[in-house]
C-alpha positions as CSV (number, residue, x, y, z in Angstrom):
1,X,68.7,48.7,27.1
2,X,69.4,47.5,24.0
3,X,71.4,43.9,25.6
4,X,68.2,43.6,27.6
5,X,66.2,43.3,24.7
6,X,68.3,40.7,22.8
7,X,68.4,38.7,26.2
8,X,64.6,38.6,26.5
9,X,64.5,37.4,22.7
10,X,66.8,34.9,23.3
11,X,64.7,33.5,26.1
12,X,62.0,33.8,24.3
13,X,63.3,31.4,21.6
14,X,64.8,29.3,23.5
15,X,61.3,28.4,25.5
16,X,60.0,28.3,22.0
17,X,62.2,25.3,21.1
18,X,62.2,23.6,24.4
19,X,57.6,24.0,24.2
20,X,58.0,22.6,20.7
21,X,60.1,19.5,21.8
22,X,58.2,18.7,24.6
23,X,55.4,18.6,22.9
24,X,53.3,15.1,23.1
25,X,53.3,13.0,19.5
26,X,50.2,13.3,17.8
27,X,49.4,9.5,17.5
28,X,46.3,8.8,15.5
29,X,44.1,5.8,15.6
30,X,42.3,4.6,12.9
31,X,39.1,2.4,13.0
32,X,37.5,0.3,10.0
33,X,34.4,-2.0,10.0
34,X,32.9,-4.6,8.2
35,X,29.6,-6.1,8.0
36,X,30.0,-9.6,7.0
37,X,26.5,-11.0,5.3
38,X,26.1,-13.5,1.9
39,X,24.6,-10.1,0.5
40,X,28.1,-8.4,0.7
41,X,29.8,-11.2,-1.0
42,X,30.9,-11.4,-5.1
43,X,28.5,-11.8,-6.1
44,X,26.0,-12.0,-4.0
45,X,24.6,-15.4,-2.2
46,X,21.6,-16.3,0.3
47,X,23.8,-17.4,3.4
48,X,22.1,-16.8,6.4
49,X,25.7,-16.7,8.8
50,X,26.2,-12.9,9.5
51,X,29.5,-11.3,11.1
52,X,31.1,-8.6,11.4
53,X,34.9,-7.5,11.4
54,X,37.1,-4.2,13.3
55,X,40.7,-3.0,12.5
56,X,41.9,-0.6,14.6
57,X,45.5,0.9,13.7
58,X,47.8,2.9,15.6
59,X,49.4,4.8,13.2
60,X,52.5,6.1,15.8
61,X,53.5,2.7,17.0
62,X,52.1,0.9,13.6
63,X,50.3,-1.7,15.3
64,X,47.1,-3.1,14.7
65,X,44.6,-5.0,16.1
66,X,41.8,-7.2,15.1
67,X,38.5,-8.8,16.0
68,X,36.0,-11.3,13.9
69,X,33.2,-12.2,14.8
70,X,30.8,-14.5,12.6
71,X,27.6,-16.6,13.5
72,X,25.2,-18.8,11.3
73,X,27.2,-21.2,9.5
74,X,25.9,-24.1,8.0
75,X,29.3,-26.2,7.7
76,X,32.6,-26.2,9.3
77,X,34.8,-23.8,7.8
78,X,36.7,-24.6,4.6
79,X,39.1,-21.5,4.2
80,X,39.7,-17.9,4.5
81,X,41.1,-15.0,2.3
């Protein structure tokens, strides 16, 4: 009685392990946002172009992915940072 025990334990285990290594990865996405407005700028200015900004990161594969969008301007675009 006793071997059957042990063998039933050993079973148990081993579909333990093979549960835990089949298990899916536990990817997480990540989201950020911004408002884009002369009123969020240093310092502050009375810009009338608005936009707004996403980031959204993968954190399993560690890629990203971006979208601006902006409206409003008053002259052609000098630089970005």
């Amino acid at each position: 009685m006793r071997t059957k025990f042990k063998n039933t334990k050993t079973l148990a285990v081993a579909a333990l392990a093979l549960g835990l290594l089949a298990a899916p990865a536990h990817a997480e996405i990540e989201t950020y946002t911004a408002v884009l407005s002369g009123a969020n700028e240093v310092p502050p200015n009375s810009s009338t172009a608005t936009g707004s900004a996403e980031l959204v990161v993968d954190t399993n594969t560690l890629e990203a992915t971006y979208s601006i969008e902006f409206s409003g301007l008053t002259a052609e675009q000098t630089g970005a940072h």
